[in-house]
C-alpha positions in Angstrom: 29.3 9.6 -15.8 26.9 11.9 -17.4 23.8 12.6 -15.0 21.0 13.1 -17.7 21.1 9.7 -19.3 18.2 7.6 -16.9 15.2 7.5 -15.2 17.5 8.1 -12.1 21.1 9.1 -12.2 23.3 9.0 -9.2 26.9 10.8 -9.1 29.5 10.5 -6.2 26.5 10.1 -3.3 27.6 10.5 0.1 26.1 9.1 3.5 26.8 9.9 6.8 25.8 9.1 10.1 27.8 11.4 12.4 30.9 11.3 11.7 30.5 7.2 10.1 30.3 7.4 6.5 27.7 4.7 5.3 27.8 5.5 1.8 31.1 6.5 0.2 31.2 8.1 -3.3 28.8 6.0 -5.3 27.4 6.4 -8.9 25.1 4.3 -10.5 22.2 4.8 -13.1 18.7 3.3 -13.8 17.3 3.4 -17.5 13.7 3.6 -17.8 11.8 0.6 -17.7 15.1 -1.4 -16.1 15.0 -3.6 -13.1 18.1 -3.3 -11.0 19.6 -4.6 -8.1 22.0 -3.7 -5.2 23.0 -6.5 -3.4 25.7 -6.9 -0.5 26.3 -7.8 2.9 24.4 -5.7 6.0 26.2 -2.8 6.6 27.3 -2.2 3.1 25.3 0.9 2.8 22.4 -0.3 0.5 19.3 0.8 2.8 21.1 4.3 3.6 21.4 4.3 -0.5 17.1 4.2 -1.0 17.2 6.2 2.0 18.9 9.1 0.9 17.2 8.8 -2.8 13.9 9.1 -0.6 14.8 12.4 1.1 14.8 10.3 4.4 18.7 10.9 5.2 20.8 14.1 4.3 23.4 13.3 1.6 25.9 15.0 -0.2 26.1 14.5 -4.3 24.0 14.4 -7.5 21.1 12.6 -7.1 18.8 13.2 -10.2 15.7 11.7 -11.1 13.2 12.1 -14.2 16.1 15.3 -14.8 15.2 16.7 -11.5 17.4 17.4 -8.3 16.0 15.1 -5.7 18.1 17.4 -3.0 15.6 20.4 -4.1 12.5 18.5 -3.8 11.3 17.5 0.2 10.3 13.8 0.8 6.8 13.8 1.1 6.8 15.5 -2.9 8.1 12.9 -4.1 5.5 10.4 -4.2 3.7 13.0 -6.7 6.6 12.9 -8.9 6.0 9.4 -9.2 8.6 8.2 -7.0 7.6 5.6 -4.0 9.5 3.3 -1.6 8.8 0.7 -0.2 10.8 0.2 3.5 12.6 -2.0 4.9 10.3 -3.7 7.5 7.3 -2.7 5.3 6.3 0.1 7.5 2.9 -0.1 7.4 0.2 1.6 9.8 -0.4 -0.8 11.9 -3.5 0.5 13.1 -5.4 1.3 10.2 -7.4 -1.4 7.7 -5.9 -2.3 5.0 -8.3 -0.5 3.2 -6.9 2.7 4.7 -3.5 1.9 4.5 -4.1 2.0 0.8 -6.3 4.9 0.7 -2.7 6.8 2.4 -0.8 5.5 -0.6 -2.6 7.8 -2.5 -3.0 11.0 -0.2 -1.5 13.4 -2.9 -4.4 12.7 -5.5 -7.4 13.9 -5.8 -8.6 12.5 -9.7 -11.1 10.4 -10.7 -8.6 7.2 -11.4 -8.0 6.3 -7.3 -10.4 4.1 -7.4 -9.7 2.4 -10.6 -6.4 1.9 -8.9 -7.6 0.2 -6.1 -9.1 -2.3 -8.1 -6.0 -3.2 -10.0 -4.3 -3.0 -6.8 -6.9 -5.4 -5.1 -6.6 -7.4 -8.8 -2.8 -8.1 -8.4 -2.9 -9.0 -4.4 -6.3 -10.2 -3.9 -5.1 -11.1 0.1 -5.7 -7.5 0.5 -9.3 -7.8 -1.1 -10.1 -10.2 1.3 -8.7 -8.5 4.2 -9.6 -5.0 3.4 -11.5 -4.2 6.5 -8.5 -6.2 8.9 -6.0 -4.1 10.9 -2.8 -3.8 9.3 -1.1 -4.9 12.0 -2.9 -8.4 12.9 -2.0 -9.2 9.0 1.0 -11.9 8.8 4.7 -10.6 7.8 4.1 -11.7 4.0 0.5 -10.0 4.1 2.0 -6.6 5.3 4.3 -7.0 2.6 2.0 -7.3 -0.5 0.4 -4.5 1.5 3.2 -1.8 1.6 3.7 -2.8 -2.1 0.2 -2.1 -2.9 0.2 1.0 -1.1 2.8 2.6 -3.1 1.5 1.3 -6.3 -1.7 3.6 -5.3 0.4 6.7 -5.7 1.1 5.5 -9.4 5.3 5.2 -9.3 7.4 5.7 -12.9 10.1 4.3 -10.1 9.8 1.8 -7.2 12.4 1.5 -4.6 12.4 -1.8 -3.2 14.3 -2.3 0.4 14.4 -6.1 1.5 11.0 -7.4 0.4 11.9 -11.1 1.0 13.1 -10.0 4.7 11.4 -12.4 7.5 9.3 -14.1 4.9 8.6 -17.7 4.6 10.2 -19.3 1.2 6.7 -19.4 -0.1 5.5 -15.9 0.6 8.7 -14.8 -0.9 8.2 -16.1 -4.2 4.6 -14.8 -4.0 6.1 -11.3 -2.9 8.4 -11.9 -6.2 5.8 -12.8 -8.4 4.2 -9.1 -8.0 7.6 -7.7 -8.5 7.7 -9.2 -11.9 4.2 -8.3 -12.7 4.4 -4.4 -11.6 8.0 -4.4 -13.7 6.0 -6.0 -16.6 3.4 -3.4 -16.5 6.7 -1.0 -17.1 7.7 0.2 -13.8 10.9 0.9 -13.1 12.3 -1.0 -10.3 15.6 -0.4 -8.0 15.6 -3.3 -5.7 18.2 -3.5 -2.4 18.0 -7.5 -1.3 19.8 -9.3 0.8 18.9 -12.7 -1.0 21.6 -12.0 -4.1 20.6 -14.8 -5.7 17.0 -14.1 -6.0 17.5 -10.7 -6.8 20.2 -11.5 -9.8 17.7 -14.0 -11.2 14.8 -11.1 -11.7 16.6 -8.1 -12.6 18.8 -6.9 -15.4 21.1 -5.1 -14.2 23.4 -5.1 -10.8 25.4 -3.5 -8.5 27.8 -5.1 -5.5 28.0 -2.8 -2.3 30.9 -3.3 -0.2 31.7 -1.5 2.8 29.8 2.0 1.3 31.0 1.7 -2.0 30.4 0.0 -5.2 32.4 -3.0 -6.3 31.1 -4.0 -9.4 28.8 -3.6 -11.7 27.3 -6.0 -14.8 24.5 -7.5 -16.2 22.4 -10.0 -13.1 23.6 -12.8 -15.4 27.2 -11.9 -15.6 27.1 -11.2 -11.9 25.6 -14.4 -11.1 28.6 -16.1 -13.0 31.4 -14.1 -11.4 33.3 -16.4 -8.9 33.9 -13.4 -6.4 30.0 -13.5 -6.3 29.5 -16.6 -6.0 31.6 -17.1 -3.5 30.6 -14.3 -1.1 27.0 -13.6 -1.6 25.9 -17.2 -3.7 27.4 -19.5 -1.0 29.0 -21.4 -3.3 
């Protein structure tokens, strides 16, 4: 696989935990402008995946994004290379406002657009307009969600890594939480999303991959995925 051809190009990535390997060999690509999904069980290796594209976790292979070597850069520069994750378990500051919590999304910048942003931020999640002066941490699960999307959307990602955004959410909240996914890929950022709930995640992006047991299994279009029995069968519950 060549490693120039995407907004982010992954060859043979490695992840280990002592002496467990999490991740084992994977290579994948996301094209500019794309929506993609890695879906699998717990344990396959999906959150040590975004983790080691974050600079969070050591890793071993190519990891290249926008042409650069993510290995070279450390993890708080990425953020002004326009790459931003959003954590499993949100990861808010729990006690900071909401306003602040926001204000840290963009701690790198210092132009005059930051608070332009925070009006389209406040725009697309208009909870967090209404709760700007609340504690992060008194906010509900779904609340702290829109909020750790809205605080990486004020560093102004090209690519947005997505760990379990439907995780602990009510049914409703997740399609809300959904609903700004599709509108921040609609405005033309690229999105990598890791969910749990395959079937939600093959119904909004283009592109998948399966993770089993640290590697990749398969790899299609959502739609083809969504048809394949071995899917269905282990991840569609059908």
């Amino acid at each position: 696989m060549s490693t120039d051809r995407g907004l982010l190009d992954v060859l043979n990535l490695e992840v280990n935990y002592g002496g467990i390997a999490a991740v084992k060999g994977i290579s994948f690509i996301v094209e500019t402008g794309e929506m993609v999904c890695l879906i699998g069980a717990n344990g396959a290796g999906k959150t040590s995946t975004l983790k080691a594209l974050a600079r969070m976790l050591p890793a071993r292979g190519e990891m290249r994004y926008g042409g650069a070597k993510l290995h070279e850069l450390p993890a708080h520069a990425l953020i002004g290379k326009g790459l931003a994750l959003v954590p499993e378990g949100r990861g808010v500051f729990a006690r900071l406002t909401v306003a602040e919590n926001l204000d840290m999304g963009a701690y790198h910048r210092s132009d005059e657009g930051i608070t332009a942003d925070l009006g389209r931020v406040f725009d697309l999640l208009p909870r967090l307009k209404e709760r700007r002066t609340q504690l992060a941490g008194t906010l509900s699960g779904g609340e702290q969600q829109m909020l750790a999307i809205g605080r990486a959307l004020m560093g102004r990602p090209k690519l947005l890594l997505l760990d379990e955004p439907s995780m602990g959410l009510a049914p409703l909240m997740v399609q809300k939480v959904f609903e700004v996914i599709r509108t921040v890929a609609a405005q033309g950022v690229t999105i990598l999303l890791v969910e749990q709930n395959a079937k939600l995640a093959l119904e909004v992006c283009g592109r998948g991959y399966v993770m089993e047991s640290g590697r990749i299994t398969l790899a299609d279009t959502a739609k083809n995925l969504a048809a394949d029995p071995r899917v269905r069968v282990a991840y569609l519950g059908e």
